[in-house]
C-alpha positions in Angstrom: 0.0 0.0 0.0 1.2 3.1 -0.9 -1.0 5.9 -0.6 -4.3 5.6 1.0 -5.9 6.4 -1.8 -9.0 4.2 -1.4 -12.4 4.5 0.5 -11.9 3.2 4.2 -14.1 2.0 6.3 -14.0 2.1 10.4 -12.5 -1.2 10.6 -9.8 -1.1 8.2 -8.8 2.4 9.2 -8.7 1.2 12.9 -6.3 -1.7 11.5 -3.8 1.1 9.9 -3.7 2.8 13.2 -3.4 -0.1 15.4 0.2 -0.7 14.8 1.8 2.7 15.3 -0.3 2.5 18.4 0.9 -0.6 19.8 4.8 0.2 19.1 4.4 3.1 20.9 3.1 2.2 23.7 5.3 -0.6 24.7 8.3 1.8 23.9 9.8 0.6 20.8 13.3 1.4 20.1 14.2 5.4 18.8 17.0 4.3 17.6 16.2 1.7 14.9 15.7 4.3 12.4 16.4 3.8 8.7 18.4 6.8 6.7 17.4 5.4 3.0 14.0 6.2 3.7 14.9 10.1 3.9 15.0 10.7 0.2 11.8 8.1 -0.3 9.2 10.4 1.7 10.7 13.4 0.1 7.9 13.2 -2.8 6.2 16.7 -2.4 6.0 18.8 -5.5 9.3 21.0 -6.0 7.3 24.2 -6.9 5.5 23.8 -3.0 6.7 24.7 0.0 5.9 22.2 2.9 6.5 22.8 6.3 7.9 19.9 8.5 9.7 19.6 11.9 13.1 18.1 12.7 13.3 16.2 16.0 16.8 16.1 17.4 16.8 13.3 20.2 20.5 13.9 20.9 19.8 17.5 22.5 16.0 16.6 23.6 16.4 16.5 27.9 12.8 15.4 28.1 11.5 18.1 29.8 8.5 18.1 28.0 8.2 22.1 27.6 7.3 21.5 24.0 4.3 20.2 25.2 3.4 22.3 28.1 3.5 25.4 25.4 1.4 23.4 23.1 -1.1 23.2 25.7 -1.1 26.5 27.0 -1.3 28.3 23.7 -3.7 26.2 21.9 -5.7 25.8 25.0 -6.5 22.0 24.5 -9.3 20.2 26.3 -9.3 18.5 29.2 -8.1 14.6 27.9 -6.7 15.8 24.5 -3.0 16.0 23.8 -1.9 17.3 20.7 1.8 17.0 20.9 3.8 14.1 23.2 6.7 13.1 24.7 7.3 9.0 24.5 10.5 7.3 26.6 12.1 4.4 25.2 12.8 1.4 26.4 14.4 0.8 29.2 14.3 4.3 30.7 17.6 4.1 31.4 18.5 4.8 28.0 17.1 8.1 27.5 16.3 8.0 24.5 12.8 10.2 24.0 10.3 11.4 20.6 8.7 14.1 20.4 5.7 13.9 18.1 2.3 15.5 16.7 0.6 15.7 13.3 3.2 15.7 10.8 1.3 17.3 8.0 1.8 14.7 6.1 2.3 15.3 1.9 -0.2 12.4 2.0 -2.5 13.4 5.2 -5.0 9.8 6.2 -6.7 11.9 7.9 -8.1 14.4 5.4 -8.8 10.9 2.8 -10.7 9.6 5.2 -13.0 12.4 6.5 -16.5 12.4 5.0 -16.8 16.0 5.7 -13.9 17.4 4.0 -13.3 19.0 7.9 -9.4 18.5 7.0 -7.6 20.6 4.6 -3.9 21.3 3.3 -2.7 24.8 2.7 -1.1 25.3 -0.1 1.5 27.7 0.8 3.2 25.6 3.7 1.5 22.0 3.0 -0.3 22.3 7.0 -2.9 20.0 7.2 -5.5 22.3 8.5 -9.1 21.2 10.6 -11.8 22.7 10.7 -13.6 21.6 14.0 -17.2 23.5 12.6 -17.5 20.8 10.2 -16.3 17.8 12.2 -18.9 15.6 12.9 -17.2 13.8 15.5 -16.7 10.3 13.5 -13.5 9.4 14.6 -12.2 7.8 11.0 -9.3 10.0 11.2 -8.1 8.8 14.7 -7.7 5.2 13.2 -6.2 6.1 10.1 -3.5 8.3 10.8 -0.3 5.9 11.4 0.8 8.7 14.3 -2.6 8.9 15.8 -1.8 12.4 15.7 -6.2 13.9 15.7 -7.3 13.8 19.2 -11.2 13.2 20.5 -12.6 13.6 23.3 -16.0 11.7 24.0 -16.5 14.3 27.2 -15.6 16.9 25.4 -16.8 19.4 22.7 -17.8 16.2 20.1 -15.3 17.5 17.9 -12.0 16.2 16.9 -8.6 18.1 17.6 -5.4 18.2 16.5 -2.0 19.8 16.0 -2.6 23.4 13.7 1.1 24.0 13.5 0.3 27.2 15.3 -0.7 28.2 11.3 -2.3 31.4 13.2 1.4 32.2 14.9 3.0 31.9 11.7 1.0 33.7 9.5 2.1 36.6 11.6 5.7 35.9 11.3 5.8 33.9 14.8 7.5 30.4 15.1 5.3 27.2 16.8 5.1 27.3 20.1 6.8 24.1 20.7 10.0 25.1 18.8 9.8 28.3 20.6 10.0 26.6 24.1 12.5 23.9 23.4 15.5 25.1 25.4 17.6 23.3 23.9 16.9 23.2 19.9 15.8 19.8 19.8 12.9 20.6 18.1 13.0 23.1 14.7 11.0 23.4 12.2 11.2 24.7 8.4 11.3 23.4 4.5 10.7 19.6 4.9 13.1 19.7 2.0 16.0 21.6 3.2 15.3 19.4 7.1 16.0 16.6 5.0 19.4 17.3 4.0 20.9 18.1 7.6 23.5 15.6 8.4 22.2 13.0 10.8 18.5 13.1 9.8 16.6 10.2 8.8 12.9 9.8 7.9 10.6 8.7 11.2 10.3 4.8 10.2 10.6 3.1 13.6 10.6 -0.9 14.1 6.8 -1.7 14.2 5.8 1.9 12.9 4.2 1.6 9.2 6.3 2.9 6.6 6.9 6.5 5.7 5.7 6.3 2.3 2.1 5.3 3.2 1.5 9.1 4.0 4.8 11.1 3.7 4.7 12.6 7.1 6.9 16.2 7.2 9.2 15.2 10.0 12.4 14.0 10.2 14.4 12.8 13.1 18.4 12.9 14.1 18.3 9.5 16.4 20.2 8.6 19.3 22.7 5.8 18.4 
């Protein structure tokens, strides 16, 4: 499968998730990462920006401030968690990813919606939702690899997810999670130029699905 390009239905979208959600809750290994795949997401358009992040986990001290100033800014609701902080495997290690949506070149989530809630700007490739138009189905939650859309049952009946703090930037500002990583672990920019910094490899993880089934804008420098 390369693209999910076809009609999904609540049980085979929940099937697509389930594994990313699995590995990463039993703390699979940061580490296993594989470099070749770098140049295989890279399959956005050249005349179209996309905006991706870069996860160092070399600098990242786990502090978990990206996360904090996620919160506070975007003001999520109670039970939702837009961007996280996972620990490897044994502990010990210290070995951490940090993750949200990845705006993917080939966003699930947006495929699967039968609302068209989910769109992609075309000036920085942010996969945009529009919670006013969310009906509160859930597809997106199983198909996205990351399980990046969040949903509260409790809460507003909408989904939520990771804006790239689109608001912040189109006013010149940086994400709020880049702006409170003390230690530059986290950066964002051109998903293309990201991909050419020494050390950075495309987010495949043992047990994660491949890259190329949505292209997701991030790319990681691992701790070996």
């Amino acid at each position: 499968m390369s693209k999910l390009d076809v009609k999904l239905t609540r049980r085979t979208a929940l099937k697509i998730g389930a594994l990313t959600a699995a590995a990463v809750a039993v703390g699979v290994p940061m580490g296993s990462l594989k470099e070749a795949s770098v140049k295989a997401a890279g399959t956005e358009s050249s005349e179209s920006k996309q905006l991706g992040f870069m996860y160092d986990q070399t600098k990242c001290i786990n502090c978990k401030l990206c996360a904090k100033a996620c919160k506070e800014t975007n003001k999520w609701e109670p039970g939702a968690e837009w961007r996280k902080v996972y620990v490897a495997e044994p502990a010990s290690n210290k070995v951490y990813l940090s993750m949200s949506c990845n705006h993917c070149a080939d966003p699930a989530c947006m495929t699967v919606c039968p609302v068209k809630a989910y769109t992609k700007r075309d000036k920085d490739g942010i996969v945009a939702h529009n919670t006013k138009k969310c009906v509160g189905c859930a597809y997106c939650l199983y198909a996205c690899p990351y399980h990046a859309p969040q949903f509260v049952k409790s809460g507003t009946g909408a989904v939520t997810k990771c804006s790239f703090c689109a608001e912040i930037q189109d006013q010149g500002g940086k994400p709020a999670c880049v702006s409170a990583c003390p230690t530059g672990a986290l950066t964002y920019g051109d998903i293309t130029e990201l991909r050419k910094t020494p050390g950075a490899v495309a987010p495949e993880i043992n047990g994660l699905p491949p890259a190329s089934i949505t292209n997701p804008s991030l790319v990681i420098i691992p701790k070996v």
